[in-house]
C-alpha positions in Angstrom: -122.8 -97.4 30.5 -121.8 -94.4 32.9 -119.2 -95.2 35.3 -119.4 -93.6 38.8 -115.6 -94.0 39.4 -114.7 -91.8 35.9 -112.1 -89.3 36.4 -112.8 -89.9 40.0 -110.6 -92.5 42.4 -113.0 -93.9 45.1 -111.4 -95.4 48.5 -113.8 -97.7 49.7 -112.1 -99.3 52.7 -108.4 -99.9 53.9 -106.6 -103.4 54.3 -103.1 -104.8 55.8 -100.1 -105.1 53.1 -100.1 -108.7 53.8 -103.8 -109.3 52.9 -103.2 -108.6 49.1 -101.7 -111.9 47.1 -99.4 -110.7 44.9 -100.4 -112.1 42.0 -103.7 -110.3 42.0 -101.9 -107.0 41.0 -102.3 -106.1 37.3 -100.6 -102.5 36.4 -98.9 -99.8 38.1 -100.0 -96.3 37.9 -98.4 -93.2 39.5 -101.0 -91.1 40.8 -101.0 -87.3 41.5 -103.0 -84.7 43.2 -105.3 -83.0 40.3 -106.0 -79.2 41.3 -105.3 -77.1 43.9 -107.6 -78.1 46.3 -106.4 -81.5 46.4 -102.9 -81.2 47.2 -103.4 -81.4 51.3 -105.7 -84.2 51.1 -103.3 -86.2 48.7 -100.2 -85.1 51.1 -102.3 -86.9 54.4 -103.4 -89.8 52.7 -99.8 -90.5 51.5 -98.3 -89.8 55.0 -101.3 -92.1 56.6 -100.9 -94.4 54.4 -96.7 -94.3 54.8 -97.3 -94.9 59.0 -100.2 -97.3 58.9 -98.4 -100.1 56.0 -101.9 -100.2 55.1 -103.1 -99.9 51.4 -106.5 -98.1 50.3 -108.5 -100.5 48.4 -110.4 -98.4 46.0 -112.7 -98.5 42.7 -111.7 -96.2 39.7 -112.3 -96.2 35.9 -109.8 -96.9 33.2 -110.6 -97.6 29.5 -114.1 -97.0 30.2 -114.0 -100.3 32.4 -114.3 -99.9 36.5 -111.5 -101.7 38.3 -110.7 -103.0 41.5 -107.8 -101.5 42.7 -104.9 -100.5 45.5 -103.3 -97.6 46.0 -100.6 -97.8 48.3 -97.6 -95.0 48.8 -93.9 -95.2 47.4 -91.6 -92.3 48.2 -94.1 -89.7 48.9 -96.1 -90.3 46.0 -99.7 -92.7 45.8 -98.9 -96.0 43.3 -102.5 -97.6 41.9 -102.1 -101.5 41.4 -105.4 -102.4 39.3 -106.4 -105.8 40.3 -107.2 -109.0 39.1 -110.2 -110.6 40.2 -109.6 -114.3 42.0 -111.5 -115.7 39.1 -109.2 -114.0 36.3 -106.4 -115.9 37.7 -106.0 -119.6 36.1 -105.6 -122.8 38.1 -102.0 -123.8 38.1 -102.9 -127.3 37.5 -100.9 -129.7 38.2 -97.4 -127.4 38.6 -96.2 -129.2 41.6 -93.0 -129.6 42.3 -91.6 -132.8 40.3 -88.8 -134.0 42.9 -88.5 -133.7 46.5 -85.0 -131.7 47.2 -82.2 -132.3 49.7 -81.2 -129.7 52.8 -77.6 -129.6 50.7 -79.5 -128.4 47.2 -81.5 -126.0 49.6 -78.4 -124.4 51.5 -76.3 -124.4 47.8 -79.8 -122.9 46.2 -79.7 -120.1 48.9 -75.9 -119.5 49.0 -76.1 -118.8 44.8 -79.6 -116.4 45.6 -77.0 -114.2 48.1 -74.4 -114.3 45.5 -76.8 -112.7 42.5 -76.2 -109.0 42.1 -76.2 -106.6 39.2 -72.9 -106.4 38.1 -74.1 -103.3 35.4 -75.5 -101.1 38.6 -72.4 -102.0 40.2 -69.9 -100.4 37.2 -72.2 -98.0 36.4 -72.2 -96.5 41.0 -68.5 -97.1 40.5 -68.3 -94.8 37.1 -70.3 -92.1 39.0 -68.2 -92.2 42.3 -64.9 -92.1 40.1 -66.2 -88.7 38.1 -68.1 -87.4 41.2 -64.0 -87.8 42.8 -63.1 -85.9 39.7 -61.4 -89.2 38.1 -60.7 -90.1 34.9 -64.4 -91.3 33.1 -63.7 -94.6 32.1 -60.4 -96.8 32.6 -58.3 -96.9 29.6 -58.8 -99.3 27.1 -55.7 -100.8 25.5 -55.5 -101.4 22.1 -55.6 -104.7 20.5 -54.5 -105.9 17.3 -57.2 -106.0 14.6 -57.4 -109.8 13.7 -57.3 -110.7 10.1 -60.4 -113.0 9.9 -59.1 -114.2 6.4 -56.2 -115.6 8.1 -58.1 -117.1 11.0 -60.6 -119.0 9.0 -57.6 -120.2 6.8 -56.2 -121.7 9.9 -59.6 -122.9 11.2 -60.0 -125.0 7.8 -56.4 -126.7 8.0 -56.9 -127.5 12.0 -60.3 -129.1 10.6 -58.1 -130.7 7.6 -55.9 -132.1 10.4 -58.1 -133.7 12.1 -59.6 -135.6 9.4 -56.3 -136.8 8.3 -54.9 -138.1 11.4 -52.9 -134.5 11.8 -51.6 -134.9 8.4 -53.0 -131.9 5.5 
């Protein structure tokens, strides 16, 4: 069946942020001005898009199927968001929440959500400030023994011997 959306994104109408439920969106796609003559036209709808917060709702073809879609811009460049359709997305059924919960278990459940952070990100922006100071690349790592795992399972089976027999072998 021919698609009228192949090779071809179609905008057929604009809508708020807010109006699109999260969990309709499917994929991400980066999308980019194909040809010379459709650099400007690219360039405004990023920059309209950028100052309106709207997103431009639009039809296009992918694995010769047509898809509802959203394109909406992220620094300077158009991002496509396929869609689902409402009636792809299954009924939660009965997911409520089991047990009511207390203003403490909120405020303790809110105090742990500001006190989650990436503590990789965090070493690896500290790493690149120390060798963008011209520091050393990595703090030094001291040595430690080599452990004889012969002689630590030897003492794991006598401590386990011990124990059986009142702390006797």
């Amino acid at each position: 069946m021919p698609l009228p959306t192949k090779r071809v994104i179609e905008v057929v109408g604009f809508i708020d942020e807010t109006d699109v439920d999260p969990l309709l969106y499917a994929r991400p796609y980066w999308v980019g001005a194909h040809g010379p003559g459709a650099q400007k036209p690219y360039a405004l709808l990023v920059e309209a898009l950028a100052r309106s917060g709207r997103l431009a709702v639009c039809k296009v073809a992918l694995r010769s199927r047509e898809r509802l879609a959203v394109l909406r811009p992220r620094n300077g460049i158009l991002v496509l968001h396929t869609l689902h359709w409402p009636e792809e997305i299954r009924d939660p059924g009965d997911l409520s929440s089991p047990a009511p919960t207390t203003t403490q278990e909120l405020d303790l459940a809110e105090l742990l959500m500001t006190e989650l952070h990436d503590d990789y990100a965090q070493a690896l922006n500290l790493l690149v400030d120390t060798l963008a100071a011209g520091g050393p690349a990595a703090p030094p790592i001291e040595p430690q023994p080599p452990v004889d795992l012969m002689a630590a399972l030897e003492e794991s089976v006598r401590d386990a011997q011990r124990a059986r027999n009142g702390g006797h072998i």
